[in-house]
N, C-alpha and C positions, 0 to 999 in steps of 0.2 A: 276341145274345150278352149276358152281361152287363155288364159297363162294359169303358172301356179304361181303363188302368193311366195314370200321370203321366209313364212314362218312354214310355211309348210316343206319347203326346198331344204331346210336343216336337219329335219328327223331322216326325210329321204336322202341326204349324204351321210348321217350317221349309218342308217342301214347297208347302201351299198356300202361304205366302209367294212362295215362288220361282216358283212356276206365275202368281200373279198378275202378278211384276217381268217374268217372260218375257213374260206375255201383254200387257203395257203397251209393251212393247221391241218386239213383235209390230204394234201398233198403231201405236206411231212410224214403225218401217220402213214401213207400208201407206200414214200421213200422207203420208212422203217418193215413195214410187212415184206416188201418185196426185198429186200437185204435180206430177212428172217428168212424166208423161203427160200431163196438162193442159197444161204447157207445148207439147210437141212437137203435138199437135194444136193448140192457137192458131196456131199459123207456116202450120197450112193454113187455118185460118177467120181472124182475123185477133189483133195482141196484144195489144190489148185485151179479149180475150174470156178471156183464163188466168182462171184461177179468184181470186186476189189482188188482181188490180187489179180486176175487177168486184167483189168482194168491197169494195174501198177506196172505186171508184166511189159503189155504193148509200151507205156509209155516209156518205160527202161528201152526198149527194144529200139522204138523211134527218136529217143533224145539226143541230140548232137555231141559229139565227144566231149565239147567244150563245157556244155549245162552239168554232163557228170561229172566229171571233175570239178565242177565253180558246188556242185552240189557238196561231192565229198570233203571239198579244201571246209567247207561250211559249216557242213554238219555230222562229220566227222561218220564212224559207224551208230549212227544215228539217221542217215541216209532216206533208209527204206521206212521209219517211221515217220519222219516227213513227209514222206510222199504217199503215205497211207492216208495220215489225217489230213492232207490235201483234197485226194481225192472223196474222202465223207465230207470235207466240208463243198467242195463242189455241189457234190450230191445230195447234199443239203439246199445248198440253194437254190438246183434246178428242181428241186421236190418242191419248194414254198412258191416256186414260180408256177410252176406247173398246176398246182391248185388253186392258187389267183386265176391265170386263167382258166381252169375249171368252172370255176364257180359262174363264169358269165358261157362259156363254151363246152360242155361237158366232155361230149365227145373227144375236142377236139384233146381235152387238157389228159385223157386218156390214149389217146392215140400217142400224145408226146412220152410219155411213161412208156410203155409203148416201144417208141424205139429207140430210146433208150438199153432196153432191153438188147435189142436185136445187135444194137451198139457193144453188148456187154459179150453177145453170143460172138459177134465176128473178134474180138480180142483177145475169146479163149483159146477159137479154133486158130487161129493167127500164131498162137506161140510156139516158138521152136521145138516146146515138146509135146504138144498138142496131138494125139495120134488118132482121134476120132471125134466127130461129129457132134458126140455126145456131151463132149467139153461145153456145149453153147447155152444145152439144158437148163441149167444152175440158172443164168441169167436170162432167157426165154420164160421158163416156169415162173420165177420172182417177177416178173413183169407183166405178165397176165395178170395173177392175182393181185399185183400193186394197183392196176388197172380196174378190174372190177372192185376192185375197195372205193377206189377213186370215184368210181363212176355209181357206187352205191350211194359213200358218205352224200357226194353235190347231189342229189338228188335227193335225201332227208334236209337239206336246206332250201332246195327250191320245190318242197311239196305245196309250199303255198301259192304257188303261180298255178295259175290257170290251164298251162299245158308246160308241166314239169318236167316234159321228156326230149321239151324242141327246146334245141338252143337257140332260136330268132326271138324277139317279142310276138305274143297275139291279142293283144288289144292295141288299141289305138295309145301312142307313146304321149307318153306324159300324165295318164291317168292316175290320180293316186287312188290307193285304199285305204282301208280303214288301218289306225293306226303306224299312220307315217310313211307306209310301202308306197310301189308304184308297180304296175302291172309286167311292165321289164326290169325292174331292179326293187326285187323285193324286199323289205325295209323290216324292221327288226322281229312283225309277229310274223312275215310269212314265212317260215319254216317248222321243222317238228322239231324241237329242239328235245323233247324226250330222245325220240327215236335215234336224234344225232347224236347223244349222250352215251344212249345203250350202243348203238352201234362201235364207234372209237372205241370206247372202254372195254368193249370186249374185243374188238381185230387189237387194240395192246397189249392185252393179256395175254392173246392167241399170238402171237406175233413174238412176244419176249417167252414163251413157254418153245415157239417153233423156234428161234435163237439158238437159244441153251441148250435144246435137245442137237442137233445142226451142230452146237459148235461140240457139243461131248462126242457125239459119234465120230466127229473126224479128229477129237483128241484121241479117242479110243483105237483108231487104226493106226498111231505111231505105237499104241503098246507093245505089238510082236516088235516092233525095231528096239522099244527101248528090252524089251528082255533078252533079246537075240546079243545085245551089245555086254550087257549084266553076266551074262553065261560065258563071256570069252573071257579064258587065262591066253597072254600074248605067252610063247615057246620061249625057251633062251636065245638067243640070237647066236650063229655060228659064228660071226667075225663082231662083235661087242663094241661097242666106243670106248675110246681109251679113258681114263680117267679126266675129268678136266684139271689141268694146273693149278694151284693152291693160289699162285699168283695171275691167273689172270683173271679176277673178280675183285677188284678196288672197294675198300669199305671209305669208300666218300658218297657222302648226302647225297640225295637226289639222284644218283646217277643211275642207269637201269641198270639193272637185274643181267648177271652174264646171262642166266637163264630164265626166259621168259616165260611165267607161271601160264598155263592153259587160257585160263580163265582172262587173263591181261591180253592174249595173243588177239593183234590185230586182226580184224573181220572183214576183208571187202570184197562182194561177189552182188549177182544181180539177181538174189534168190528172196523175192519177198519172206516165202514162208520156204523156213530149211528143211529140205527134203528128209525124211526119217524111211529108211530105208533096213527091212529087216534083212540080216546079216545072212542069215537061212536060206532067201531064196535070190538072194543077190549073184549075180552075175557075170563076167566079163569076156566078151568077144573082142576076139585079135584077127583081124583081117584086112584086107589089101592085096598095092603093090608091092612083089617080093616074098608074101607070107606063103609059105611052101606048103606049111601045115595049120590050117585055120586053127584057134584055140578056142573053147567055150569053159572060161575056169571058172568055179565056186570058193568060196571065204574058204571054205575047209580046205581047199586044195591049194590056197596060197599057206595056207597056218605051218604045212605040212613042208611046205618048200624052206630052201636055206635062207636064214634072217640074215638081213645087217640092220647095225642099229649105229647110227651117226647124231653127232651136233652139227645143225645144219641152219645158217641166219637165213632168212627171208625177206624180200621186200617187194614191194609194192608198186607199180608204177606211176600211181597215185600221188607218193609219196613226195610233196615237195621238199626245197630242202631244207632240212631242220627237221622235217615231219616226222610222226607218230607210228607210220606204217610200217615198221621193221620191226622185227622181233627173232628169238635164236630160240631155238626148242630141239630136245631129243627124238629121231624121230627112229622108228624099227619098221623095219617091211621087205619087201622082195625085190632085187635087184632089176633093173627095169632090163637090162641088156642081156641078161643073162634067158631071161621070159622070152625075151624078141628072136634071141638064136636060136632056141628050143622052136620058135614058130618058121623057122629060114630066113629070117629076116637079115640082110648083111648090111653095113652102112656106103655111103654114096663114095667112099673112097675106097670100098671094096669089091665094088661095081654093082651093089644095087639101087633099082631102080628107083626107090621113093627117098625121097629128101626131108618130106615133113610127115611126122608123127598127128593125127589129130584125135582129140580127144574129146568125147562125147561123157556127158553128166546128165541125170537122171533127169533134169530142168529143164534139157535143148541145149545146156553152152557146151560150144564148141572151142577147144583150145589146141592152136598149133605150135610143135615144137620142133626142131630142126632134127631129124635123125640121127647127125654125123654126132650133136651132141648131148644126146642120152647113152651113143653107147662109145663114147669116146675114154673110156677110164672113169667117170668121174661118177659121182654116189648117189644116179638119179634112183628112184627108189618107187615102187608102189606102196607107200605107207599105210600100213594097219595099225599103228599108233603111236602117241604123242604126248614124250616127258614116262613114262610110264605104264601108260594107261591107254585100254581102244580109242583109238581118233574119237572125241569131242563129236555132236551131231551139226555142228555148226563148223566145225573143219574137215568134215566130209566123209563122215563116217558111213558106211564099215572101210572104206580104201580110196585112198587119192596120191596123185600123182606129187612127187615131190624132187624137183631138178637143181642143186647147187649151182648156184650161178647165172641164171635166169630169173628175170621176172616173172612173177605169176602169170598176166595175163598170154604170157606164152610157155607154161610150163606147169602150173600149180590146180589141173582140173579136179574138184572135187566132188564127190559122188560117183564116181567115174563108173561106167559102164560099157561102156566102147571106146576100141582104139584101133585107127582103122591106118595104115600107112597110104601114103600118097603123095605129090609132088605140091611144091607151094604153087607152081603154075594153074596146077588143076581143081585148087579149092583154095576158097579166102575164109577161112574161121572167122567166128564171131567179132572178134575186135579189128580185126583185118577191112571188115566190110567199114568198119566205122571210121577209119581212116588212120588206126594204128601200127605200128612196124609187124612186119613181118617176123621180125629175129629181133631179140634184145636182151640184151647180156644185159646185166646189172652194170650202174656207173659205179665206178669209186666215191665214196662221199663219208663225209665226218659230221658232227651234228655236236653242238653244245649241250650238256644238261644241265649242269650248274657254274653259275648262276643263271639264273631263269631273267629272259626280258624283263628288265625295267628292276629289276635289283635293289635295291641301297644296303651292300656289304659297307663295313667298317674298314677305316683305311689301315692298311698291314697286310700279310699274305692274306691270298686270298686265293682254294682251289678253284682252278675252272679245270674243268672236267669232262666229258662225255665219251662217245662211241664212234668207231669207224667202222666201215666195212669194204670188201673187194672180195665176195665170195668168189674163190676158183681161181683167184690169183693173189689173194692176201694183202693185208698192212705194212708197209715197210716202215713208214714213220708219220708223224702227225707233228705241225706245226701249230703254234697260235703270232698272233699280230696284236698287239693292243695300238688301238687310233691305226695311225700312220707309219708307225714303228716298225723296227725291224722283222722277219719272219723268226720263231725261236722256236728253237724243236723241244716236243713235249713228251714226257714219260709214257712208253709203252705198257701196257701192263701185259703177262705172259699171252701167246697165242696159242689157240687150242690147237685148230686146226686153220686152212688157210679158207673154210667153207664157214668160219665164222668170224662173228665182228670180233673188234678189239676192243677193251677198255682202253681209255688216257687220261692224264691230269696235267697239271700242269700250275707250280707254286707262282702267284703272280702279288707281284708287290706290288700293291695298291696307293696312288696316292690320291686324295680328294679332288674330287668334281664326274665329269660325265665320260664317258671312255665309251668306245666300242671293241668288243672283242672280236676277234675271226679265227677262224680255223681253216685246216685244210689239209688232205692227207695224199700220202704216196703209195702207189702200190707197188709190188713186188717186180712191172713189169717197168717199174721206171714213170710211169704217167700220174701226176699230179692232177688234181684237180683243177679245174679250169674257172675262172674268175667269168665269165660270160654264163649271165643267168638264161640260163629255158629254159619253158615251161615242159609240163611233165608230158605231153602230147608231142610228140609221138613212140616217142622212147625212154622218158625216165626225164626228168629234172637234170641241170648244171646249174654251178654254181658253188659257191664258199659260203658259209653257213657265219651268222655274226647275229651277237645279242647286242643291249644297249644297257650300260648298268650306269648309276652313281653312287660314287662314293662318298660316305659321309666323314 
């Protein structure tokens, strides 16, 4: 033919418009079934196999030390929901994308769903605790049927084309039809729009009803855990914590809490969705180098063993300085050294073989800890519970590892299931691979609480306040600095033990305008804190910790 007209070329861009928005809306719906369906088959393989969390998993696994940490400084234990709604809004967009191009390429925009899938299947089998094949299902299955959705819905849109099933044009291009179309880009009558109606509105219906069942079933298999946890009375503990000091809990504002409420206790691990493990058929295997007598122990068989029950602070390596990541809590459980002799287990300065302890959690993390220092005297512990009450399912409940004086990421495995003894030469734990120490002792470090950055106290005394710590070698004193000023030593409040922080204050005469405060604390070994800032990679944060107040 020879051209088309101006007035005719506007209805036929209103339609290809419209075909494309449908076919983008076509492509959302398909995102959402194939989540739905993912879902409900995870509840028969397991939930960490959904497509999202393997999806969240790998990317935890693959991200540079430095993006988790710029993550954590960020977004605080909030972390892992960041990176969830990340990931749906990605998958968002590659759903609207992917049904744009459907709508002109059917196949093709189904094939992308497609491997997406396949994308979703290698992420599950990929994860450190990934034990079978079966993991890829969840996202395999969901991608099929997001696919024939896909490939139904564009196909009730281009029933009005002449060969609805090829994605090339077959007539000669540029021919319009009746009411605005064109024989390649059909324009707003050719399609079924009933049939696109029924269709969507009921794979929605079907799809949020496959949701809901999907996500109850895999609520439904933490129940044995949460009952198994509901049914445990913790024993008396043979050797008990001592009472804590009357005075070492400062009733000044803002400052924390000597003991840190459950519920408050800082959270950082790389566990999308927290393992709920029933306490019944829980397990723990002791083997390696050095282990004389392999162990396979049960919850009941630790309940039965002799308790301690310590105050014991904890930190983070995360933790920069000043940071949030430190907390002191009660903890009771089975002496770790005492378990490892029972297995023939001796330490490397009693001439056994293995040097590092590693410890395997229900999720694939692996954590190493040095041997000489779990069974060196000191309160490492396999904890079965916390302030009270069974470990929290979110601090590793039914049993995890707990080592005074150590960082978590080499010390603190939760969920714990294995522990296998070996040398640090012949295996790099999880964090090791990522480019973090091997060994790390906690630093000395002191942290202001009150006053908080940016302030404006009244001029006159004015407490500043907060906490120090040097688990395993204790507080000896705690200074503050106002501006430029001299260093002046600040009120201790009592120490429990030397496995926890200190409270301090300290009366500071205030007079009008902008100040800086500093701190800085001593341990018992004589080392002060060190004024040179690092970052918390590779071993913990340095540094002197300083707010910025004005006074009015």
């Amino acid at each position: 033919m020879a051209g088309v007209s101006k007035e005719a070329k506007t209805p036929r861009r209103r339609g290809v418009w419209r075909l494309v928005g449908l076919g983008a809306l076509s492509g959302l719906l398909a995102g959402y079934t194939a989540l739905a369906t993912a879902e409900l088959v995870s509840a028969a393989v397991r939930p960490e196999s959904s497509p999202v969390v393997a999806v969240g998993g790998a990317a935890i696994d693959r991200t540079p030390a430095g993006v988790k940490d710029w993550a954590i400084r960020h977004f605080g234990t909030d972390d892992k929901l960041v990176l969830q709604l990340g990931i749906l809004g990605v998958l968002t967009l590659l759903a609207l994308a992917l049904g744009a191009l459907a709508a002109r390429y059917r196949r093709i925009g189904a094939a992308g769903v497609l491997m997406f899938g396949l994308v979703g299947g290698f992420a599950a089998t990929s994860r450190p605790d990934s034990t079978s094949v079966a993991d890829a299902l969840p996202s395999v299955a969901g991608a099929v049927v997001g696919a024939l959705l896909l490939h139904h819905l564009v196909g009730r849109l281009q029933s009005g084309r002449p060969s609805a099933s090829v994605d090339a044009p077959a007539v000669e291009e540029g021919v319009t039809t009746p009411e605005g179309g064109s024989a390649d880009h059909p324009g707003a009558a050719d399609w079924d729009r009933r049939g696109f109606v029924v269709a969507a509105t009921a794979a929605a219906a079907a799809s949020t009803g496959i949701g809901l069942a999907g996500r109850s079933l895999n609520g439904s298999q933490g129940q044995n855990a949460v009952a198994s946890r509901r049914r445990i009375t913790l024993p008396a503990p043979v050797s008990a914590a001592a009472p804590v000091p009357k005075r070492a809990a400062l009733r000044i504002k803002d400052v924390s809490p000597f003991m840190t409420p459950s519920q408050d206790f800082y959270r950082v691990d790389t566990a999308l969705v927290v393992p709920k493990v029933d306490a019944n058929s829980w397990r723990l295997r002791i083997h390696g180098k050095g282990v004389t007598r392999e162990a396979n122990v049960s919850f009941a068989q630790l309940l039965r063993m002799p308790l301690i029950e310590r105050n014991i602070t904890l930190a983070c390596v995360s933790n920069e300085v000043g940071g949030p990541y430190v907390g002191n809590a009660r903890w009771i459980g089975v002496r770790l050294a005492d378990l490892l002799r029972q297995c023939g287990v001796r330490p490397p300065s009693k001439g056994g073989p293995a040097d590092q302890l590693v410890a395997r959690s229900v999720d694939g993390m692996t954590i190493g800890s040095p041997v000489e220092d779990v069974m060196d005297g000191r309160d490492a512990m396999l904890a079965l519970g916390m302030n009270g009450e069974p470990l929290p399912f979110a601090h590793g409940f039914p049993v995890r590892m707990v080592v005074p004086g150590l960082y978590g990421f080499v010390s603190a495995c939760k969920w714990i299931q294995d522990i296998e003894l070996t040398t640090f030469d012949d295996y790099d734990p999880y964090w090791v691979r990522r480019h973090w120490a091997r060994r790390a002792p906690i630093k000395t470090q002191s942290r202001i609480d009150t006053p908080k950055p940016f302030a404006r106290p009244e001029a006159g005394t004015v407490m500043v306040a907060g906490v120090a710590w040097a688990q395993h070698r204790g507080i000896d004193k705690v200074e503050v600095r106002v501006d430029d000023g001299p260093w002046r030593r600040a009120d201790l409040a009592a120490e429990d033990t030397t496995d926890t922080w200190r409270q301090w204050s300290f009366p500071w005469k205030a007079a009008s305008g902008g100040h800086t405060l500093t701190v800085r604390a001593t341990d018992r070994t004589g080392q002060t804190q060190t004024q040179n800032w690092t970052r918390t990679i590779p071993d913990g944060a340095d540094g002197w910790h300083s707010v910025v107040v004005t006074v009015d």
